[in-house]
C-alpha positions in Angstrom: -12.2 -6.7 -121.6 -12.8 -4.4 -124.1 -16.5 -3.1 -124.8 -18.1 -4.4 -127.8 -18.9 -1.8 -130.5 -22.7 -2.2 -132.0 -23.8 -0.6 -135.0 -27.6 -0.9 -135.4 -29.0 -0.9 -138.5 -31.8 2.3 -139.2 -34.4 0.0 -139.2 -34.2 -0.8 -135.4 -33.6 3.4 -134.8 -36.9 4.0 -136.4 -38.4 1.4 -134.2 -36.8 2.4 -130.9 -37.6 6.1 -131.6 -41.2 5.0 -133.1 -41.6 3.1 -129.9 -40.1 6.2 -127.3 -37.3 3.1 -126.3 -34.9 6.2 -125.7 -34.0 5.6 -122.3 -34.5 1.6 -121.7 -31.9 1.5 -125.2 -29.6 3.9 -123.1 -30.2 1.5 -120.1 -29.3 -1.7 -122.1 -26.2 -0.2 -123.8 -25.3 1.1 -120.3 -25.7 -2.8 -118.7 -24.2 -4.7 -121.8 -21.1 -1.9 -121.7 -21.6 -1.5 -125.2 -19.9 1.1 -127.0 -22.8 2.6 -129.7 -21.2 3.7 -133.0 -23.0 6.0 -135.0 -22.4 6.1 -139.5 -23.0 9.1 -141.2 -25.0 6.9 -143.8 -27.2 6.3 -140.6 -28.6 10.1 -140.3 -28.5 10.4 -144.1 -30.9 7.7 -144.5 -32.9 9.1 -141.3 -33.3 12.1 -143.1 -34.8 10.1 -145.8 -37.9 9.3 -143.9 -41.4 10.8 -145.0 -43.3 11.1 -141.6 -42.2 14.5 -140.4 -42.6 13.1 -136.5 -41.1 10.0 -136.8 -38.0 11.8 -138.8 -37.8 14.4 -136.0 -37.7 11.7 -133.1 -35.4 9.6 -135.1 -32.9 12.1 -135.6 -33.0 13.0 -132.3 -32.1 9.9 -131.0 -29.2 9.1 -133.6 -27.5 12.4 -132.8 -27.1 11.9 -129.6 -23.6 12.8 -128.0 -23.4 9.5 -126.2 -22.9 7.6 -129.5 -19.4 7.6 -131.2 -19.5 9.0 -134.2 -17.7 7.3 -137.2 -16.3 8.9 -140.2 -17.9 8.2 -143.3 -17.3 5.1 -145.3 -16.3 8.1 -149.0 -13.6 9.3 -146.4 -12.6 5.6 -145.0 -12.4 3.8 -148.5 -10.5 6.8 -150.2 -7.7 6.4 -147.8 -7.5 2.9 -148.7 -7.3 4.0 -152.1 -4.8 6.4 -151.4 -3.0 3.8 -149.4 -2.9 1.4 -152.3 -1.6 4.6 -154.6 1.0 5.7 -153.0 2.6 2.6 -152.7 1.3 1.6 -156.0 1.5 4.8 -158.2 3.2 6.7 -155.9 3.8 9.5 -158.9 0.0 10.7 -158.4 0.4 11.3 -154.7 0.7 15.1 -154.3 3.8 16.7 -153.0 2.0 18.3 -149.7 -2.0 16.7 -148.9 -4.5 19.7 -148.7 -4.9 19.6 -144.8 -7.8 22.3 -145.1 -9.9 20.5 -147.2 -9.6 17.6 -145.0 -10.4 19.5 -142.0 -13.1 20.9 -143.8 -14.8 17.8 -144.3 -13.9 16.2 -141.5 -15.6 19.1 -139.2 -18.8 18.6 -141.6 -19.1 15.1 -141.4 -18.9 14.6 -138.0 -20.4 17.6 -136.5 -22.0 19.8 -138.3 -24.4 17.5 -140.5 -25.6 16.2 -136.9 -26.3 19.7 -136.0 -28.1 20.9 -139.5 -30.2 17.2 -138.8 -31.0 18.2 -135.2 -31.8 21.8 -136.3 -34.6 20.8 -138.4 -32.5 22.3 -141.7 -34.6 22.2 -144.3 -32.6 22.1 -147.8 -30.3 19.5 -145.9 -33.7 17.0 -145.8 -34.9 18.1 -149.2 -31.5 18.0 -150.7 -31.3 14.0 -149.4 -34.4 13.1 -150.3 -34.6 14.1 -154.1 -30.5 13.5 -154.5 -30.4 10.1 -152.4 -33.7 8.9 -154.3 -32.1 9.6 -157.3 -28.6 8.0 -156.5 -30.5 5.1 -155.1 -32.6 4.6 -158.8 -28.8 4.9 -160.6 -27.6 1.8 -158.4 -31.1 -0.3 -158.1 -31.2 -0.3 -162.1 -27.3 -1.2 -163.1 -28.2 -3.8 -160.1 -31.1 -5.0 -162.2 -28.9 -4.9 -165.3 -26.4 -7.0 -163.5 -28.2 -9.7 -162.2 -29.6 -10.4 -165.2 -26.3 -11.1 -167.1 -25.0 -13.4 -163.8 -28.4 -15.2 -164.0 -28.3 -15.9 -167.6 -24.2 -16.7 -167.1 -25.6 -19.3 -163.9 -24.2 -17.1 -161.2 -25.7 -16.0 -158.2 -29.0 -17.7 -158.4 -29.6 -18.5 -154.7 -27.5 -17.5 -151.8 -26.3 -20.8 -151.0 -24.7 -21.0 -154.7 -23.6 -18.1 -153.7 -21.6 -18.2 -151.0 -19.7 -21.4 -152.9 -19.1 -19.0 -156.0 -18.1 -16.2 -155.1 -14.6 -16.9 -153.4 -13.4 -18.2 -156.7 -15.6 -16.8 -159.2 -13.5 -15.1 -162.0 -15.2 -13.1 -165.3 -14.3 -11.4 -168.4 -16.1 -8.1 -169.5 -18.4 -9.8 -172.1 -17.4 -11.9 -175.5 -13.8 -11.6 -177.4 -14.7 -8.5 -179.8 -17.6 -7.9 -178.1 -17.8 -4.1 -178.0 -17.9 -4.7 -173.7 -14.9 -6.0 -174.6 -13.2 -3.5 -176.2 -15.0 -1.0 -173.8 -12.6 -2.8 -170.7 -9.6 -2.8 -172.7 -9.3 0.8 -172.8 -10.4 0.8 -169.0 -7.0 -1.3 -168.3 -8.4 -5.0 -169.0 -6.2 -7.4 -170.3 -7.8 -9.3 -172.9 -7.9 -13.0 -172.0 -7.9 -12.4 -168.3 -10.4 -13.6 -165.8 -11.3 -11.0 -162.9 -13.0 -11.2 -159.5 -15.9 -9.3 -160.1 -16.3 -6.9 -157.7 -13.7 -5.6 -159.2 -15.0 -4.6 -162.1 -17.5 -3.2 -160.1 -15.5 -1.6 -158.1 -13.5 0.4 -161.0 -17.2 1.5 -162.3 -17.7 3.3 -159.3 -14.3 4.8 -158.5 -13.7 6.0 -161.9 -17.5 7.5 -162.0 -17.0 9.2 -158.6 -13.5 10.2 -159.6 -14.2 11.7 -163.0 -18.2 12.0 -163.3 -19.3 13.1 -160.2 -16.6 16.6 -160.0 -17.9 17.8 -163.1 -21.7 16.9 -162.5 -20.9 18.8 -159.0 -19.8 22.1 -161.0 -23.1 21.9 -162.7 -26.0 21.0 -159.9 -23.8 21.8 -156.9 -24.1 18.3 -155.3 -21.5 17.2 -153.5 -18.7 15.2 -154.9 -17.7 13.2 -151.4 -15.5 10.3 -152.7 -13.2 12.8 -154.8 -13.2 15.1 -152.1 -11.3 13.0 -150.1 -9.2 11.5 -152.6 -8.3 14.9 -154.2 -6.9 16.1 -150.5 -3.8 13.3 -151.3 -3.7 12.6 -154.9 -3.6 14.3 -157.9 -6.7 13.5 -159.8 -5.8 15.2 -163.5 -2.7 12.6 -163.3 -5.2 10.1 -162.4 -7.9 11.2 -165.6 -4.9 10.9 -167.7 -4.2 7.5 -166.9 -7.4 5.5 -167.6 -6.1 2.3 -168.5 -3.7 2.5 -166.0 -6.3 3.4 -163.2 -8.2 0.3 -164.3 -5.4 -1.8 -164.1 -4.6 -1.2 -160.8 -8.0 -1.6 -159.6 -8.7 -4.6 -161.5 -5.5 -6.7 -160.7 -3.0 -4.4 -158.4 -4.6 -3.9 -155.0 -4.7 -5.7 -152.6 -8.4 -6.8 -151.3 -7.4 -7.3 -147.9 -5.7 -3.7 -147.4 -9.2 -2.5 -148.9 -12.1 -4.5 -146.4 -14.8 -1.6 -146.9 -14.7 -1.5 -150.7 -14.6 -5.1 -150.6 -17.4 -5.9 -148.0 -19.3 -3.0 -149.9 -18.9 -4.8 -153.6 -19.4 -8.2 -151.8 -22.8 -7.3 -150.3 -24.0 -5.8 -153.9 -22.7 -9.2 -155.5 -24.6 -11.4 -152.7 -27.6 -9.5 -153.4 -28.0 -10.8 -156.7 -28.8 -13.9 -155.4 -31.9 -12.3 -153.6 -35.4 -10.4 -154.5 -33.2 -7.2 -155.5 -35.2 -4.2 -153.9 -34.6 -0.5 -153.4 -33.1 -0.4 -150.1 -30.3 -2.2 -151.2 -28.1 0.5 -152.4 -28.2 1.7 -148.8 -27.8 -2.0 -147.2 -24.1 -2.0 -149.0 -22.9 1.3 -148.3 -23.8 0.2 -144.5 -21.6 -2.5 -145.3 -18.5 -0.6 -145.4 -18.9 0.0 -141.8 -18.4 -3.5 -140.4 -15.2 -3.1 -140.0 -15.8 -0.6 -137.4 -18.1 -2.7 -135.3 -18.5 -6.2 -133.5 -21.8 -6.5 -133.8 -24.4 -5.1 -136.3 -28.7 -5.8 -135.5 -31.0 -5.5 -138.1 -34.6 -6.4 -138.1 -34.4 -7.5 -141.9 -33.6 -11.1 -141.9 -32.6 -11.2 -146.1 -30.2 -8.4 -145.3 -28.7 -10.4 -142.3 -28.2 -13.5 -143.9 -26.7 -11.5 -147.1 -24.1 -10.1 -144.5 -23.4 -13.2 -143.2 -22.5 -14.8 -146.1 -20.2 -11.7 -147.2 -18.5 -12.2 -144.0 -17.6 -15.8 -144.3 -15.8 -14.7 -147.6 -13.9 -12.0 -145.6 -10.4 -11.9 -145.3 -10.6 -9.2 -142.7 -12.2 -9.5 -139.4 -16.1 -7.5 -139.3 -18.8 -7.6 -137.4 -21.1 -10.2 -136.9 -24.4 -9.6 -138.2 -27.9 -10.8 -135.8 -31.2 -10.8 -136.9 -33.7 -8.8 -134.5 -37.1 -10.2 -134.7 -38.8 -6.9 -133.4 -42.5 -8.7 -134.6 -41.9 -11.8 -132.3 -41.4 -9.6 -129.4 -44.3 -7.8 -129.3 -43.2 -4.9 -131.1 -40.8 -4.3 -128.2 -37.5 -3.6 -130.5 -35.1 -3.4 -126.8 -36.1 -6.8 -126.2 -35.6 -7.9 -129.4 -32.3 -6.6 -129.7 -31.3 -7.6 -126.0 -32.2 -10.9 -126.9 -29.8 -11.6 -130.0 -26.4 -9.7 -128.3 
C-alpha cells in the first residue's frame, strides 16, 4: 500500500514549531507512514511571519530534509500551459526549450531558497515581506471588487449556493456595449458567449504575469516566476502579439481537466466569494494548486476547509481531501489534533 502524502497547511507548522512538536510530528508521520510534502509557497509564507523566534523555529522545521519537497505551483501550472500550447498553438512553442534556465530555477526553488530561509538571509525575509504584502493587497482588492459584482448579479452569496452554482455557472464580461465589454473582445471574447468564470479569471492573471510582471521585473528587480517558466518553452513576443488569440484559448480552448492546479486555484478564489473575504486568502488559493500533489491536506482554519471541500466536489481531477484540525479543542496540542482527523 502506498504511503499517503500530507500537505499541512502553515497554520498547523507555526503551531507545532510554536509548541516544540518537532519530534512527536516526526514520530506520528514515522507511525502513520506518511509521506510529508513540503510547497515552496509554505516557506514563503513562513518567511512572512513577524516574530523573529517563531519565524526562526518555523523555518527550521519546514526545511527539514525529511520532507519532500514539491516544485512550485508558477513552475507546475506553466507546464500545463505549455501542455495546452503546444498542442493548441503549437507555432509559439520554441524550436529548442532553454534547459538552463530551467535548471536554474529548478536548483533555486528546491534548494537553495530552503537554504537562504535556514541561513537567516536577510533581503530574502525582507524582500517577501514588503513584495508578498503588496501582491497580497493587489489580489484581496480585485477580490473585493469581484464579489461585489457576483453579489449584486446573485452569485456566490453563501457557500451552499455555491457549490450548486458553480459547476454550471456561465457569465459575460459585463453589458452588450458596455466598455467591459468591448474591453473582452479585444482579449479574445466572443460577444454573445457565456464563460465559466474562472476563466476569465484565469486569463487576467496569465496575461498580467505573462506581459506585466517581465517588464515590472526590468524595473524593481522582482522576480517574474510564472514567465520564467513559460518563457523556457514558448515564445512569449509571439504570445504578446496575439492577444485576442491568447484570450481565446484561455477562455474556450483548454481543457480544465488537463489544467487541475489553475483550476483548483480559480475555484478556491471563486468559493471564497461566498465567505467573509479576508487577507490570507490570496495565500489559501495558491495552496490550492498543490492538492493535486497530496492525499490529505490539515488545516486548523475551518472556513478554509470547508471552502476546499466544496472546490473539490466540483473537481474533475482527483485532490486531496481537506480535514479540519481543531488544535483549540485539544488543548493546544496541534499532534493530537492532527492525529485525530488522518
Amino acid at each position: 500500500m502506498a504511503r499517503q502524502r500530507l500537505l499541512l497547511d502553515t497554520n498547523i507548522w507555526s503551531r507545532l514549531a510554536g509548541q516544540g512538536q518537532r519530534y512527536q510530528f516526526s514520530q506520528l508521520v514515522r507511525d502513520k507512514q506518511l509521506d510529508v510534502v513540503m510547497t515552496p509557497a509554505t516557506l514563503l509564507e513562513v518567511l512572512r511571519t513577524k516574530d523573529r523566534r517563531l519565524r526562526r523555529e518555523v523555518t527550521k522545521l519546514v526545511c527539514r530534509r525529511a520532507w519532500r519537497r514539491l516544485r512550485t505551483e508558477a513552475q507546475a501550472e506553466a507546464e500545463e500551459l505549455v501542455a495546452e500550447i503546444r498542442l493548441l498553438r503549437p507555432a509559439w512553442i520554441l524550436d529548442q526549450p532553454d534547459f538552463a534556465a530551467i535548471t536554474r530555477l529548478e536548483r533555486f526553488w528546491l534548494r537553495t531558497i530552503y537554504d537562504l530561509a535556514l541561513d537567516g538571509d536577510r533581503e530574502l525575509v525582507a524582500l517577501n515581506q514588503v513584495v508578498g504584502a503588496r501582491e497580497r493587497q493587489e489580489i484581496s482588492d480585485r477580490q473585493e471588487d469581484q464579489r461585489a459584482r457576483f453579489w449584486s448579479d446573485g452569485f456566490f452569496r453563501s457557500i451552499e449556493e455555491a457549490e450548486k452554482q458553480f459547476p454550471t455557472l456561465a457569465v459575460t464580461p459585463g453589458p452588450a456595449g458596455s466598455q467591459m465589454s468591448r474591453s473582452a473582445e479585444s482579449d479574445g471574447w466572443v460577444p454573445g458567449t457565456k464563460v465559466a468564470p474562472w476563466r476569465f479569471d484565469l486569463l487576467s492573471v496569465q496575461w498580467k504575469a505573462l506581459t506585466l510582471d517581465p517588464v515590472r521585473a526590468q524595473i524593481t528587480g522582482q522576480a517574474a516566476t510564472y514567465a520564467d517558466w513559460v518563457g523556457a518553452y514558448v515564445d512569449l513576443e509571439a504570445v504578446r502579439r496575439s492577444r485576442r488569440d491568447f484570450g481565446h484559448l484561455v477562455l474556450y480552448e483548454i481543457d480544465e481537466a488537463r489544467m487541475p492546479r489553475a483550476w483548483l486555484r480559480r475555484a478556491v478564489a471563486l468559493f471564497q466569494h461566498s465567505m467573509k473575504l479576508g487577507r490570507g486568502n490570496p495565500v489559501d488559493a495558491q495552496l490550492a494548486s498543490y492538492l493535486v500533489d497530496a492525499d490529505l491536506f490539515v488545516t486548523n482554519d475551518k472556513r478554509y476547509a470547508r471552502i476546499l471541500e466544496a472546490a473539490r466536489h466540483s473537481a474533475k481531477m482527483p485532490c486531496a481531501t481537506p480535514l479540519y484540525a481543531d488544535i483549540n479543542r485539544m488543548d493546544g496540542n496541534a499532534v493530537a489534533a492532527v492525529e485525530g482527523v488522518i
